[in-house]
C-alpha atoms as one frame of an Amber mdcrd trajectory, in Angstrom:
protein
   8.736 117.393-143.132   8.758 114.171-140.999  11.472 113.499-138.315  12.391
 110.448-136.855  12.487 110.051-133.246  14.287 107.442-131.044  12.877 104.796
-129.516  12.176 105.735-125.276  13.852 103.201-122.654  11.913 100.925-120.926
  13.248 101.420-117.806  11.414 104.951-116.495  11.490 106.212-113.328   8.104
 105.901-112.871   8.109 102.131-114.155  10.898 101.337-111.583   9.256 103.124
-108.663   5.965 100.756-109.804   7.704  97.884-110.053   9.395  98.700-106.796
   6.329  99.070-105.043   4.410  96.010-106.249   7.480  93.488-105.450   7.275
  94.733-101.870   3.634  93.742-101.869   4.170  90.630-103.656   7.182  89.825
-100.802   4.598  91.247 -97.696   1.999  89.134 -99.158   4.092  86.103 -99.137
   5.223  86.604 -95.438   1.999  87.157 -94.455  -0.003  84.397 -96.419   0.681
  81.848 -93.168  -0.562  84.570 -90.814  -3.555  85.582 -92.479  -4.267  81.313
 -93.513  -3.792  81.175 -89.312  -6.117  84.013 -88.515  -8.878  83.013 -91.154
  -8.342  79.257 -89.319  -8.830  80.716 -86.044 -12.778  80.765 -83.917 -11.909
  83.313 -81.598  -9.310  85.960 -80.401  -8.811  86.485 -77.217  -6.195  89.009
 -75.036  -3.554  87.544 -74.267  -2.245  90.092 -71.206  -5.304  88.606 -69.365
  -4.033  85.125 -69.830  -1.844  82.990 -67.294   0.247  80.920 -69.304   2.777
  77.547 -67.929   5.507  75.580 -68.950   5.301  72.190 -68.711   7.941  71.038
 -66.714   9.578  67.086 -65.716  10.324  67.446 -61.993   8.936  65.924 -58.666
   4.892  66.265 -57.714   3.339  66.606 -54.243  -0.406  65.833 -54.340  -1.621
  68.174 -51.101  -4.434  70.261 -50.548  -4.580  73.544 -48.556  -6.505  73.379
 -45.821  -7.360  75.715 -42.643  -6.947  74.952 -39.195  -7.385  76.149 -35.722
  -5.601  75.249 -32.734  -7.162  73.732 -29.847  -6.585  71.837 -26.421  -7.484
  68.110 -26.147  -8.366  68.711 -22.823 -10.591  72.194 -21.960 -12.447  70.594
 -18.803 -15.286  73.160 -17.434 -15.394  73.294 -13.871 -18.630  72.856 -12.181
 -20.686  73.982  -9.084 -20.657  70.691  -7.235 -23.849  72.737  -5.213 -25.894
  75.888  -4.611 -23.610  78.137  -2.474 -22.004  81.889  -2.976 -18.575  81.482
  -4.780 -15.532  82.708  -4.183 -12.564  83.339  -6.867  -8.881  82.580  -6.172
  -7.674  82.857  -9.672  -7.871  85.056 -12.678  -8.561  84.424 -16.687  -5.068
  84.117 -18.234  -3.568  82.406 -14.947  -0.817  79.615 -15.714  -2.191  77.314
 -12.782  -0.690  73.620 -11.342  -2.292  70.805 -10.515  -4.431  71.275  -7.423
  -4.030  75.013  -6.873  -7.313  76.149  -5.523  -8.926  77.887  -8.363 -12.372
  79.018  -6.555 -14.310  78.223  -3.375 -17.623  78.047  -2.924 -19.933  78.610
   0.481 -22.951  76.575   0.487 -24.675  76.458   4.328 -27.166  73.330   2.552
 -24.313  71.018   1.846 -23.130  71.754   5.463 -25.818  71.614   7.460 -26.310
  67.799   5.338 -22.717  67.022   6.101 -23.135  67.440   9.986 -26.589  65.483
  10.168 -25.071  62.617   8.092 -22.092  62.641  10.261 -24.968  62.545  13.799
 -26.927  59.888  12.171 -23.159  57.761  11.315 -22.218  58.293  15.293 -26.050
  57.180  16.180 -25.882  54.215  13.966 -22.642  53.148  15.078 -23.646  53.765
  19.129 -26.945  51.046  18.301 -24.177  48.898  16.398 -22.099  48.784  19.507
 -24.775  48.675  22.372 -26.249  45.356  20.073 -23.183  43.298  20.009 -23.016
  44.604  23.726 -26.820  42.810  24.472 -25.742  39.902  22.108 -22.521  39.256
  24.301 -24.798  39.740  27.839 -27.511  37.056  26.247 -25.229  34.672  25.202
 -23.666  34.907  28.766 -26.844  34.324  30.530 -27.330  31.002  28.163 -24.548
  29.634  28.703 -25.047  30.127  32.583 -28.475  28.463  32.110 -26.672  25.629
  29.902 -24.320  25.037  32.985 -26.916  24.953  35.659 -28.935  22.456  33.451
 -26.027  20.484  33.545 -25.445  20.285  37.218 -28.980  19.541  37.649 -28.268
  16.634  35.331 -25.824  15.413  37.282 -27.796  15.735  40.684 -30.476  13.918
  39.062 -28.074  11.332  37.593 -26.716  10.480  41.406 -29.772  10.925  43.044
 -30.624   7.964  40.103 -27.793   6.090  41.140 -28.681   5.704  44.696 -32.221
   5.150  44.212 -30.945   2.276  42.355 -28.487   0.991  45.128 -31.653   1.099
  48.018 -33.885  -0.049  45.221 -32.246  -3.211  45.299 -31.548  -3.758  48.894
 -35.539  -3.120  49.275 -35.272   0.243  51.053 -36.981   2.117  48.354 -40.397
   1.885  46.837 -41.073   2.051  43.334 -42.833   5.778  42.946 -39.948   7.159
  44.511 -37.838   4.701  41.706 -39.551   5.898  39.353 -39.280   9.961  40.014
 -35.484   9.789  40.378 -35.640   8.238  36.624 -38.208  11.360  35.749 -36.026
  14.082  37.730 -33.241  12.411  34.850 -35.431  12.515  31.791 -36.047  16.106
  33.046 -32.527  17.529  33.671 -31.491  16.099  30.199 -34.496  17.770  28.328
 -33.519  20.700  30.046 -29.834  20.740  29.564 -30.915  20.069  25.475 -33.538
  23.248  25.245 -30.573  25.496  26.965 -27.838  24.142  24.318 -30.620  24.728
  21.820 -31.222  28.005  23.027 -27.751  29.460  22.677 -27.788  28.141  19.391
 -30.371  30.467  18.224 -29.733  33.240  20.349 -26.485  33.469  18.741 -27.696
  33.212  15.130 -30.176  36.188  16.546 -27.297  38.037  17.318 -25.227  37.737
  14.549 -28.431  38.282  12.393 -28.911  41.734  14.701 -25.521  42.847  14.733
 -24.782  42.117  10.881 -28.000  44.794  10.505 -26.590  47.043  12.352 -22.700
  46.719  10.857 -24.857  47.285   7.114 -26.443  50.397   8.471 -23.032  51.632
   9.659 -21.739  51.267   6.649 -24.612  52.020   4.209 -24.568  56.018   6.371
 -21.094  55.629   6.276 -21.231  56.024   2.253 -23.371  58.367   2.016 -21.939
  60.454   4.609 -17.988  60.055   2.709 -20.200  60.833  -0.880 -21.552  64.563
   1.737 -18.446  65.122   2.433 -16.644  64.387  -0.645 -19.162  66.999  -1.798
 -18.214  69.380   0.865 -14.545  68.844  -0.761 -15.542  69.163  -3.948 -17.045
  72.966  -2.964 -12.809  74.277  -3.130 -12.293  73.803  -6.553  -8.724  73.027
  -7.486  -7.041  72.134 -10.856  -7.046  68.830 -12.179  -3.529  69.623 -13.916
  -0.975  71.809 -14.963  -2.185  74.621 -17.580  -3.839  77.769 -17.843  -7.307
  78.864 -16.906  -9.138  79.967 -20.449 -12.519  81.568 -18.771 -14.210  82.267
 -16.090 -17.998  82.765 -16.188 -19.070  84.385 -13.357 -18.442  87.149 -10.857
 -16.998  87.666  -7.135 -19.493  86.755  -4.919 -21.735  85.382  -7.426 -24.599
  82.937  -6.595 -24.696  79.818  -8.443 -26.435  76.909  -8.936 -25.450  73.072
  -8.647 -23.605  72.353 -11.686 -23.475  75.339 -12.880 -20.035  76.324 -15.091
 -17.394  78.189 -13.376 -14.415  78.058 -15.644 -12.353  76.120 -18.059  -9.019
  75.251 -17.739  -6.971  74.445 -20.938  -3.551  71.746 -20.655  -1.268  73.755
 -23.047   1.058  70.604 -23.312  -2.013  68.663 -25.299  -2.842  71.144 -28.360
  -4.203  70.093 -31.226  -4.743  71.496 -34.651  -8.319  71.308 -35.317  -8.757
  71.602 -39.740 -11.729  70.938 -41.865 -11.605  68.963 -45.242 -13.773  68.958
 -48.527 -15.479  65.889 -48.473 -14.096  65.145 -52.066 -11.014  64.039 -50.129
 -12.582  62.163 -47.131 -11.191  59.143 -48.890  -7.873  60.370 -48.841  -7.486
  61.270 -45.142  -7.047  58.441 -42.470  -5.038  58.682 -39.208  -1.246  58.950
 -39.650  -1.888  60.587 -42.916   0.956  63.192 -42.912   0.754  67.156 -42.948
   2.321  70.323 -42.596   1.508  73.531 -40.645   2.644  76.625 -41.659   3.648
  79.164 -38.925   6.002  81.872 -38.842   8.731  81.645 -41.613   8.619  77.755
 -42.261   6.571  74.414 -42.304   6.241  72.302 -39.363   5.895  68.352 -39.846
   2.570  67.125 -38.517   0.094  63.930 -38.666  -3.799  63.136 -38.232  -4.719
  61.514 -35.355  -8.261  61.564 -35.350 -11.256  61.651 -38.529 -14.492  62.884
 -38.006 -16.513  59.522 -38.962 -19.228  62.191 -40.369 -19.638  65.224 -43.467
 -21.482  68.237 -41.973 -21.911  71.254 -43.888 -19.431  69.204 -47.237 -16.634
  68.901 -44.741 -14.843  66.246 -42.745 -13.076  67.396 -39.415  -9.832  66.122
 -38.616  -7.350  66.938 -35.249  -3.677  66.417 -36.336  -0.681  66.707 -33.829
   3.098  67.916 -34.665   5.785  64.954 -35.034   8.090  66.643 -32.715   7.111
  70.167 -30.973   4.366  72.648 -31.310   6.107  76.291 -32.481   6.523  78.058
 -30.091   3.805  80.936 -29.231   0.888  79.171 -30.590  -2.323  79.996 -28.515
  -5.812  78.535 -28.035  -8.210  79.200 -31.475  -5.648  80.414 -32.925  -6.065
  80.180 -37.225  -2.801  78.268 -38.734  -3.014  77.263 -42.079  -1.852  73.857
 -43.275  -0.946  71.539 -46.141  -2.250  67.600 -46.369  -0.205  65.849 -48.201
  -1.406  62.441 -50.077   1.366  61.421 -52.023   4.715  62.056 -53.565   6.209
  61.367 -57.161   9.480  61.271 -58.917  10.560  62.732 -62.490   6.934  63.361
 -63.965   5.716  65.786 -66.202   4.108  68.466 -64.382   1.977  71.693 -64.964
   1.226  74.766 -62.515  -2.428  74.145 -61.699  -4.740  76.583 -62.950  -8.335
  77.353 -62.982  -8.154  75.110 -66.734  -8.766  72.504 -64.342 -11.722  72.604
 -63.289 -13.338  74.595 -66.048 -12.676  71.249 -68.820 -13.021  68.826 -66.161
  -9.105  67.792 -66.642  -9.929  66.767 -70.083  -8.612  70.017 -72.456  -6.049
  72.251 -72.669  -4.798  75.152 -74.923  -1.613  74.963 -76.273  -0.020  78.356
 -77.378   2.342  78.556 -80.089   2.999  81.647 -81.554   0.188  83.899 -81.623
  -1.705  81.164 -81.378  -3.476  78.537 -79.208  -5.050  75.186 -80.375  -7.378
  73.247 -77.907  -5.633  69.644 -77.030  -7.225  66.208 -75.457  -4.871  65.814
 -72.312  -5.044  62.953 -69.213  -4.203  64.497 -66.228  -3.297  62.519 -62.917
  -2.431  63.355 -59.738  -3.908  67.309 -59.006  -1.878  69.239 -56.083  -2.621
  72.238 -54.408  -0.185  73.913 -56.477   0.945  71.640 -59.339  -1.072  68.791
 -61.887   0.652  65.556 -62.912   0.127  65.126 -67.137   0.046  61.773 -68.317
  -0.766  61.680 -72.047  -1.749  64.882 -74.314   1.387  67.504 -73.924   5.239
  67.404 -73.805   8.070  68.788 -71.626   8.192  72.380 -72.642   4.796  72.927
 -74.076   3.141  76.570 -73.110  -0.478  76.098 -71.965  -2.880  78.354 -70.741
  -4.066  77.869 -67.163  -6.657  80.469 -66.929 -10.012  80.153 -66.760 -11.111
  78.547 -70.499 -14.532  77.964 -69.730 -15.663  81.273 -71.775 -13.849  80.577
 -74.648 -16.661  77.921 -75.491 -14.493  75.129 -75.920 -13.744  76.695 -79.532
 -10.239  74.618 -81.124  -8.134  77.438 -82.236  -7.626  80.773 -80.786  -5.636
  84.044 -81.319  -3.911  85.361 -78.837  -4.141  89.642 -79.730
């Protein structure tokens, strides 16, 4: 009744299509064991299409900063009232002026009226200076008169001596008589002595009188040239070629003494006016070199001046162009500009990022792959668009220059 059957092959369909099916997992499973041992080695994923990622590169590094500046004129005198008065305007705000054009005048009666009574008092002073050297010349004629009379009374007295002494001896004279021609001598030389005397001091009087006067002259004569330099000063002019940049008051405006009546800028003295973190004051000094960016290019400049002061964490600095200023530059007008510190050759070199300043300069994630692993790096010089590396990555490493500080300084990350 029994049959025999034959034996069924091994090979089924169904065994072949499960066979089949577990060698393709086996094979996934083995291409994917380094991924998943990655991924189960990573801290964090993170999106990489928000990520900035750089090349390092070997090249040439500029270490500059951006900076902001504002052009301004080294000289921007304000004009002054020189005294209460009404003024009167010649020019307008905008006008290209020269040196001495009259800009404004102003009226003031006061000054005026003070001018003419200084210049009365100079003509009285001078009139008393005159009349004494006048009265000094008379005196010291009648002096000298009364020296030469005393002198011919000497001489009388002298001959009436002498012939006293010839009848004297031949007994014709007595001796009172004697005696008073030798007195009417004694007296005629005391005489002639107190008149010589006398024009002595009358002249030192008159010099003493007359040198007075001359100082009194001269002392009214100051202060009327300071009046009327005043009075000159009342038509304001230009004190040099350039442009007048305000005027602060009206037609016909009263004003006080010293008080502002416009400014006039020298266009041919700008200067760029830029402020500096005070992280860098050590790095700026005069001559240090710059460039100011107008229009479609860079323009070659250099400090001249520091501020010797930080106000508000920032240094100011003027800086002047090595050959021209561009032209169409204004007054306060914003111009940014680049300070540049130093130059280097053939280093390796990263786009700066905000990795920077979020590890301090000290980290930085390398991507490979899917992947990014946190790396100790030395960085050097730090530009306003570029880093300097010095130990920690090589020429074509990819690095992520965003900001890392909320990754939590974690050393492995996946990039999804």
């Amino acid at each position: 009744m029994d049959r025999a059957v034959a034996p069924g092959s091994a090979f089924t369909r169904p065994r072949i299509i499960a066979a089949g099916v577990l060698l393709a997992v086996l094979v996934g499973l083995a291409f994917a064991f380094p991924l998943i041992r990655r991924w189960a080695r990573a801290d964090r994923a993170v999106d990489a299409t928000a990520l900035t990622i750089g090349t390092v590169t070997r090249g040439d590094l500029v270490r500059d900063i951006s900076v902001q500046g504002r052009v301004v004129a080294a000289l921007h005198p304000t004009l002054v009232s020189p005294a209460q008065g009404i003024v009167t305007l010649r020019t307008k705000a905008g006008s290209v002026v020269r040196k001495d054009d009259i800009l404004a005048i102003v009226d003031s009666p006061e000054l005026r009226s003070t001018l003419e009574q200084s210049k009365a008092q100079l003509l009285s002073f001078r009139s008393d200076y005159e009349r004494g050297k006048i009265a000094g010349s008379q005196s010291d004629a009648r002096l000298k008169q009364q020296v030469a009379l005393s002198q011919l009374k000497l001489e009388a007295a002298m001959r009436a001596l002498q012939r006293a002494e010839l009848l004297r001896k031949d007994g014709l004279l007595n001796g009172p008589d004697y005696e008073k021609a030798q007195d009417d001598v004694h007296v005629a030389e005391l005489e002639l002595s107190q008149a010589q005397h006398e024009i002595g001091l009358n002249q030192q009087t008159v010099d003493f009188d007359v040198r007075s006067r001359k100082l009194q002259v001269d002392r009214q004569q100051t202060a009327t040239d300071e009046t009327q330099k005043r009075f000159d000063d009342l038509t304001i002019r230009a004190p040099f070629d350039g442009m007048v940049a305000a005027i602060t008051v009206n037609e016909r405006d009263a004003v006080a003494a010293n008080q502002p009546i416009l400014t006039v800028i020298n266009l041919s003295s700008l200067e760029l006016e830029i402020t500096i973190p005070e992280e860098y004051a050590g790095d700026v000094h005069i001559g240090t070199p710059l460039m100011i960016g107008y229009g479609n290019g860079e323009h070659a400049a250099h400090i001249t001046a520091v501020s010797p002061e930080i106000v508000g964490n920032q240094i100011t600095a003027r800086a002047v162009p090595d050959q021209q200023w561009p032209e169409g530059l204004r007054q306060n007008q914003r111009v940014s500009a680049r300070l540049v510190f130093e130059s280097k050759k053939g280093v390796l070199k990263l786009p700066r990022g905000a990795f920077v300043e979020a590890s301090g300069g000290r980290s930085a994630y390398v991507v490979d792959g899917s992947m990014a692993t946190r790396r100790a790096v030395t960085l050097g010089s730090v530009g306003a668009s570029e880093v300097e590396i010095v130990s920690g990555l090589h020429e074509g490493d990819r690095v992520i220059l965003s900001d890392t500080s909320a990754f939590g300084n974690v050393n492995t990350l996946i990039l999804r």
